[in-house]
C-alpha positions in Angstrom: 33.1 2.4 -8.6 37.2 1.9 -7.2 38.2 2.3 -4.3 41.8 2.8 -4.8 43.2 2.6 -0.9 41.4 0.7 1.5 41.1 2.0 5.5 42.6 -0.7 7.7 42.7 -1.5 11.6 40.4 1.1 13.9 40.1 3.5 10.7 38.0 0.7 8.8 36.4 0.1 12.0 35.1 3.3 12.5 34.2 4.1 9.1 31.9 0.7 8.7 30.5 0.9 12.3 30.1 5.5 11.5 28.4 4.0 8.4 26.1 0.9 9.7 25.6 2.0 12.9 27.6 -0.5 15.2 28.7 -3.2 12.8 31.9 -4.2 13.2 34.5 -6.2 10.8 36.3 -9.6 12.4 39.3 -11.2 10.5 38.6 -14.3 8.0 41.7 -16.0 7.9 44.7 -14.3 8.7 44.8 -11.1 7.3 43.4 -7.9 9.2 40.4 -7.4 7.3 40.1 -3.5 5.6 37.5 -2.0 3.0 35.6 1.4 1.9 32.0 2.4 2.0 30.6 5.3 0.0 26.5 6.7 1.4 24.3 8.2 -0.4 21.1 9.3 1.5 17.9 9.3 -0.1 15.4 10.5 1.8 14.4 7.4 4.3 16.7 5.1 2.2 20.1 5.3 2.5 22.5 3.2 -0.6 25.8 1.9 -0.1 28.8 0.5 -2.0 30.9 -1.2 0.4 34.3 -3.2 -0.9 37.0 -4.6 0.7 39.4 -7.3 2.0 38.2 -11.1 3.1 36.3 -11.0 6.6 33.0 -11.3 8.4 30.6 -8.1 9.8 28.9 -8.8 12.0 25.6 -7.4 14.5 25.3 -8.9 17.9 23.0 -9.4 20.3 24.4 -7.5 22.3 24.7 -4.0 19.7 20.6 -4.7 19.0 20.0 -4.9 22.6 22.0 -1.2 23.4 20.8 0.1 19.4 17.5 -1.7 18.3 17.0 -1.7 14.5 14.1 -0.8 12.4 16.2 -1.4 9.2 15.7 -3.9 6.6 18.8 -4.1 3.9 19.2 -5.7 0.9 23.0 -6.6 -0.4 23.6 -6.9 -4.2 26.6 -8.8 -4.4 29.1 -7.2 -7.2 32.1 -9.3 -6.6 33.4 -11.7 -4.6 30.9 -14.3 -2.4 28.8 -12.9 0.1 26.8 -15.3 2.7 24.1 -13.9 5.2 23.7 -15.9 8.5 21.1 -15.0 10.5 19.0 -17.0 12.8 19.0 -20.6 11.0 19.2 -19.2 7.7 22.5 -19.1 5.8 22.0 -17.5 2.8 24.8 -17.6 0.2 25.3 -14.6 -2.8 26.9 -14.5 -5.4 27.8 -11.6 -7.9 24.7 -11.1 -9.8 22.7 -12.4 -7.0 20.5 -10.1 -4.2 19.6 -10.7 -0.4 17.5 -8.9 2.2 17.9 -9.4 5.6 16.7 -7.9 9.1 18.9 -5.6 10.6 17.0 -5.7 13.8 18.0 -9.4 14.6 21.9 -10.5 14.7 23.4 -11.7 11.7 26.8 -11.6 10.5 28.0 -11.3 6.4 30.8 -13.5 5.6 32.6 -11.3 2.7 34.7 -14.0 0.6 37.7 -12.5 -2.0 38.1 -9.3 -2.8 34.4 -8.2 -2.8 32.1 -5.3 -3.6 28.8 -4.7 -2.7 26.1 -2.7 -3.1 23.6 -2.2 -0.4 20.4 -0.7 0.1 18.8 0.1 3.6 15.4 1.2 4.6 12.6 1.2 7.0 10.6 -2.3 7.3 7.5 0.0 7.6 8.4 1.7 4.1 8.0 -1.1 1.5 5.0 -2.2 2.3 5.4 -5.9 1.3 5.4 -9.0 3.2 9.1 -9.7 3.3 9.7 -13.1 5.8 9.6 -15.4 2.8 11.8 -12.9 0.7 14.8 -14.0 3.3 14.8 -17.3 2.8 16.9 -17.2 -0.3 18.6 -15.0 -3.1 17.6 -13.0 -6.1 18.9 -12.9 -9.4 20.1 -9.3 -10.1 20.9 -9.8 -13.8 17.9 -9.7 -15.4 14.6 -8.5 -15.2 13.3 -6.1 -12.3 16.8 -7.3 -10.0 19.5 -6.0 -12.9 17.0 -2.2 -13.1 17.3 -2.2 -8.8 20.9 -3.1 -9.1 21.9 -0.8 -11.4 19.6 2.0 -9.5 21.8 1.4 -6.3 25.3 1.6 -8.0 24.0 4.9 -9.6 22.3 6.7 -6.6 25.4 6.1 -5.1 27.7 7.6 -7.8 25.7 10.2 -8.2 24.9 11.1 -4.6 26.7 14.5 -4.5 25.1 15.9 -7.5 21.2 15.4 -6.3 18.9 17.9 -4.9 17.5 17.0 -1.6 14.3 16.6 -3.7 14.9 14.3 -6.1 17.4 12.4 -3.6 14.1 11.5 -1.4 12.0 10.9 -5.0 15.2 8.6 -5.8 14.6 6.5 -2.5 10.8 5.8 -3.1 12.2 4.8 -6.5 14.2 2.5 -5.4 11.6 1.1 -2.8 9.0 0.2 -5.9 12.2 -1.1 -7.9 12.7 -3.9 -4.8 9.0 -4.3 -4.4 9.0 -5.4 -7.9 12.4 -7.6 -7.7 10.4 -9.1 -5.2 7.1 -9.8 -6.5 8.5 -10.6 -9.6 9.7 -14.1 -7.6 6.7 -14.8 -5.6 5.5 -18.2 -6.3 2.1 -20.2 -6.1 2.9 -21.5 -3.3 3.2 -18.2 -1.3 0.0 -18.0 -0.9 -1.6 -15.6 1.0 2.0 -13.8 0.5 1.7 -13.5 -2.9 -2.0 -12.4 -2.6 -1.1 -9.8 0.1 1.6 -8.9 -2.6 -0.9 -8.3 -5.2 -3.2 -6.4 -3.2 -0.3 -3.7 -2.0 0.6 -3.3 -5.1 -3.0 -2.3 -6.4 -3.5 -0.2 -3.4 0.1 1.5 -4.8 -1.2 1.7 -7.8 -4.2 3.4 -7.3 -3.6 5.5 -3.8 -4.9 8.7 -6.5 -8.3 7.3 -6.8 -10.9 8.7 -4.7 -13.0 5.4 -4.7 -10.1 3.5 -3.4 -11.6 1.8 -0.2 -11.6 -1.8 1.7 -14.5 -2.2 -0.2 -12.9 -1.8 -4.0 -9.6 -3.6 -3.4 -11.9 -6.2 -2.5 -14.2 -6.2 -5.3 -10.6 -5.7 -7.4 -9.5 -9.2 -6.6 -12.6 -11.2 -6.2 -13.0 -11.6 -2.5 -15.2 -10.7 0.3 -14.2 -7.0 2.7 -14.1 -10.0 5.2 -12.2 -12.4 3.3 -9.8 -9.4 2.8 -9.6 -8.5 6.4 -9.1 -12.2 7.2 -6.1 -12.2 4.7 -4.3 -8.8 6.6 -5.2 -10.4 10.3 -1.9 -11.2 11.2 -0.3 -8.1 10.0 0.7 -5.0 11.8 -1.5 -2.8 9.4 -5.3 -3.4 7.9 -5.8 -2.5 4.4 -7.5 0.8 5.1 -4.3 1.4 7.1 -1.9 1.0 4.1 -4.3 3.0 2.5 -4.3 6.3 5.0 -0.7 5.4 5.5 0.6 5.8 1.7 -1.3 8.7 1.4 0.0 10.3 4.2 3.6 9.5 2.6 2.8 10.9 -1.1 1.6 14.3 0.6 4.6 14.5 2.6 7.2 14.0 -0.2 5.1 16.2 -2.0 5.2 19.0 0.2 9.0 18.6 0.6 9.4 19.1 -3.0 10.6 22.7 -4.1 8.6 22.4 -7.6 5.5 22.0 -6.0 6.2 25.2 -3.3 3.6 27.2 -5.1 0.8 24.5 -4.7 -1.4 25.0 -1.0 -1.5 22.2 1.5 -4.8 21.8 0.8 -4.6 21.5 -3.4 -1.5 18.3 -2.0 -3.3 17.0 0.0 -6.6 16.9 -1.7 -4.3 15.5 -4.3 -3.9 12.5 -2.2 -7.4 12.4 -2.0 -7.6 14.5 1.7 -10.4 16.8 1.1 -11.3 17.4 4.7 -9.2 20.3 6.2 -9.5 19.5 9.6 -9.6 15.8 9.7 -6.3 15.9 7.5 -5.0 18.0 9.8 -5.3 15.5 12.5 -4.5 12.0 10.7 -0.5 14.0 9.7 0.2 15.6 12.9 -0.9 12.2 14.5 1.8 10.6 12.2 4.6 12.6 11.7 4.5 14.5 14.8 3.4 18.3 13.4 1.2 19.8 11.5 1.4 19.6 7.5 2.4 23.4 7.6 4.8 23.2 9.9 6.3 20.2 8.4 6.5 22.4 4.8 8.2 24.7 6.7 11.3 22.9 8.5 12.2 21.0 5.3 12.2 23.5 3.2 16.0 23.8 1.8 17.9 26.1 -0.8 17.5 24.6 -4.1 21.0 23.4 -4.5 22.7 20.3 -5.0 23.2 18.5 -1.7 26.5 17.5 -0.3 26.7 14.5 0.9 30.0 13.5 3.5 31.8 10.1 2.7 30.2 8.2 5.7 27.1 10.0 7.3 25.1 7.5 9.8 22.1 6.1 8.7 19.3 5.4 11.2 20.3 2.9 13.4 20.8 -0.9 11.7 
């Protein structure tokens, strides 16, 4: 992708901070700093290409404190150097290289020549990985799993205009199993329980279709006790029964957003996803998403057409 004219002063201001919520460029040597971003939404992930001039963005305190961030992103670094600082971390990326960092603590990017990048942003909650040891350094993104999640960003991005809602939020839980495997692809031996924890999302993933999937079966999957399990997913916000519910609950609601499946009932979805009690379905999706399944059907349903997307539309805050 070109961008031909870059925005300077207040206009590339407004267009990064419109586009990242509140992040703001600062000069890196002596030239005003100016750039382009194109969005594409897709669903609850939103992908970037950002280029521009040498300077640092930056998220302060001070912006999390007045906009708190549930947003992880990861950067694929086209051209020119890119180095994340955040906490004690500095993190350096070059082109061909990948980096994911917490948008809900400050950092700042220090953009080096004239750089391009291409960035993906999400929900922590969505990806459903262990992601603290992922920050601690880079990626390769020219082979293996990195060069298919790089290449899936640029393209989401140039096609953006031409996707159906649809397929845009299909596209984003695409792109969310791409990373997941960039990701586990690097886990080492020594990230233990990480990589374990890893390994047993990913079966849970895998399998979320399978009515026998349980505590009890993931267990029995990889060798281990239900206790020794639940010991392994102690210190995490969610239990393994409540990755389970949750990524069921997620499956039936893409599913009935998607026009191609508008002839299917609730029920047939969500028994699909392995919901066979009315009622009690009933109860677990209002109690996540705020309505009932039927109601939810109802206020995303959209024309089937092509969905426009503007040049800078803001993503959730981050």
């Amino acid at each position: 992708m070109t961008f031909p004219v870059y925005h300077r002063g207040e206009a590339w201001r407004e267009r990064l901070g419109g586009a990242f919520s509140e992040l703001f460029p600062e000069r890196l040597g002596s030239s005003e700093p100016s750039g382009d971003v194109v969005t594409t939404p897709l669903g609850d992930v939103h992908v970037y290409t950002v280029a521009g001039t040498p300077q640092v963005v930056r998220r302060s305190r001070g912006t999390i404190r007045q906009n708190p961030s549930d947003l992880l992103k990861v950067c694929v670094q086209v051209r020119g150097r890119a180095t994340v600082v955040q906490g004690d971390r500095e993190i350096v990326v070059e082109p061909g290289q990948l980096a994911l960092y917490d948008t809900g603590r400050p950092y700042a990017l220090r953009l080096e020549g004239e750089w391009i990048s291409a960035v993906m942003a999400f929900p922590r909650d969505v990806l459903h990985l262990p992601t603290a040891r992922a920050m601690e350094h880079a990626f390769t993104a020219t082979s293996g799993p990195g060069a298919v999640f790089a290449d899936f960003v640029s393209a989401s991005v140039a096609q953006g205009s031409h996707l159906y809602e649809a397929a845009a939020s299909r596209l984003g839980d695409a792109g969310l199993s791409l990373l997941a495997g960039t990701l586990t692809e690097h886990v080492s031996v020594d990230e233990i329980p990480d990589a374990l924890r890893t390994r047993v999302l990913a079966y849970v993933q895998h399998h979320l279709d399978d009515p026998r999937l349980s505590r009890a079966t993931v267990a029995a999957a990889h060798s281990m006790s239900p206790r020794t399990l639940n010991r392994l997913f102690e210190d995490e916000p969610h239990t393994v029964t409540d990755h389970i519910r949750r990524l069921r609950l997620d499956a039936v609601r893409r599913d009935l957003r998607d026009p191609l499946l508008a002839n299917r009932s609730v029920a047939a979805i969500a028994a699909r996803w392995c919901f066979v009690d009315a009622a009690h379905f009933s109860r677990v999706f209002r109690a996540e998403f705020g309505e009932s399944p039927s109601a939810f059907r109802l206020t995303s349903a959209r024309p089937g057409r092509p969905r426009t997307a503007p040049p800078g539309p803001r993503p959730p805050t981050g």
